[in-house]
C-alpha positions in Angstrom: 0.0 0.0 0.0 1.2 3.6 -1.0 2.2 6.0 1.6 0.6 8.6 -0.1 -2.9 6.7 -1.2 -5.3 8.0 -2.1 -3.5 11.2 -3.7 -1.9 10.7 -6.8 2.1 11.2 -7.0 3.2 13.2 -10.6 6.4 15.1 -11.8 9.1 13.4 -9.8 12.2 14.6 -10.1 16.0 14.0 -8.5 16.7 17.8 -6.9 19.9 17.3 -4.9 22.9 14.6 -4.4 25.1 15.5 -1.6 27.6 13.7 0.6 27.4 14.2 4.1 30.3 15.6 5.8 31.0 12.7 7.4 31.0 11.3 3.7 29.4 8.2 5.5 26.1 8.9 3.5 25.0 10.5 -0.2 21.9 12.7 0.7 19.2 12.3 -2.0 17.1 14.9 -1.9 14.0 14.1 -4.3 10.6 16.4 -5.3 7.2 15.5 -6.6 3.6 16.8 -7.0 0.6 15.3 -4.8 -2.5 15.4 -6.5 -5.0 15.7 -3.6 -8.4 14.1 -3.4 -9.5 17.2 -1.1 -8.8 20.9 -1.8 -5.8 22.2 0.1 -6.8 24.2 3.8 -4.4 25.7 5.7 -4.7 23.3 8.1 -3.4 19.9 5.9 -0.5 21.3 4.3 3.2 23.0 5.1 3.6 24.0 1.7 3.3 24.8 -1.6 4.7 26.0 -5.0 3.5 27.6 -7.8 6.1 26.6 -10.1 4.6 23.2 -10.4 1.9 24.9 -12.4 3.9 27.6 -14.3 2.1 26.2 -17.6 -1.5 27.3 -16.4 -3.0 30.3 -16.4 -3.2 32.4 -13.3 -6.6 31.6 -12.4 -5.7 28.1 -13.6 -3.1 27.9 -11.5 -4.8 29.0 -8.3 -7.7 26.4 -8.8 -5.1 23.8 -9.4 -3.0 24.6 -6.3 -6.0 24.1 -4.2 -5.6 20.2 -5.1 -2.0 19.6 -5.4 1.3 20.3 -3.4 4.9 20.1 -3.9 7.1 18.1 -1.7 10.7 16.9 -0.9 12.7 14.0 0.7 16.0 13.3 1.5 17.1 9.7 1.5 20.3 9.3 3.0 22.1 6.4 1.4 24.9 4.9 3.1 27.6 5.6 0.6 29.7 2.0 1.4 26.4 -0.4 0.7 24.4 1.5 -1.1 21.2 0.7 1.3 18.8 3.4 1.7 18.6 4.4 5.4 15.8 6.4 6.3 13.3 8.9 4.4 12.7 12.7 6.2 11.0 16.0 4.8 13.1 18.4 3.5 11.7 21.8 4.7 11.7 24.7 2.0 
């Protein structure tokens, strides 16, 4: 089952590749678009971005906002096995 179900996941893309200064880890920081089943309240989201909907009209835009956000992760991945360690919210 989807972490994210039922929204809808589009437009994911690799943002950031980093290596801790430990160099023990790369930190993978990836973005994507949530399509939302409900509209966007201030009170069920942190954030969002209007460049995810630069391709839309203004009034467009503002309608689409209302259902989608745009969100990052970092994955830290140990850089000796390759395993992916953990998954946090990278805050804009």
């Amino acid at each position: 089952k989807s972490l994210y179900e039922p929204d809808e996941l589009v437009d994911l893309t690799l943002e950031e590749v980093e290596l801790s200064n430990d160099e023990k880890n790369w930190l993978v920081t990836f973005g994507f678009t949530r399509r939302l089943t409900e509209p966007i309240t201030e009170r069920n989201v942190r954030s969002t971005t209007s460049e995810a909907f630069g391709w839309l009209s203004d009034s467009q835009a503002e309608e689409s906002q209302k259902y989608a956000i745009r969100e990052y992760k970092i994955i830290p991945v140990d850089a000796a096995t390759g395993n992916a360690n953990s998954m946090k919210i990278r805050e804009l």
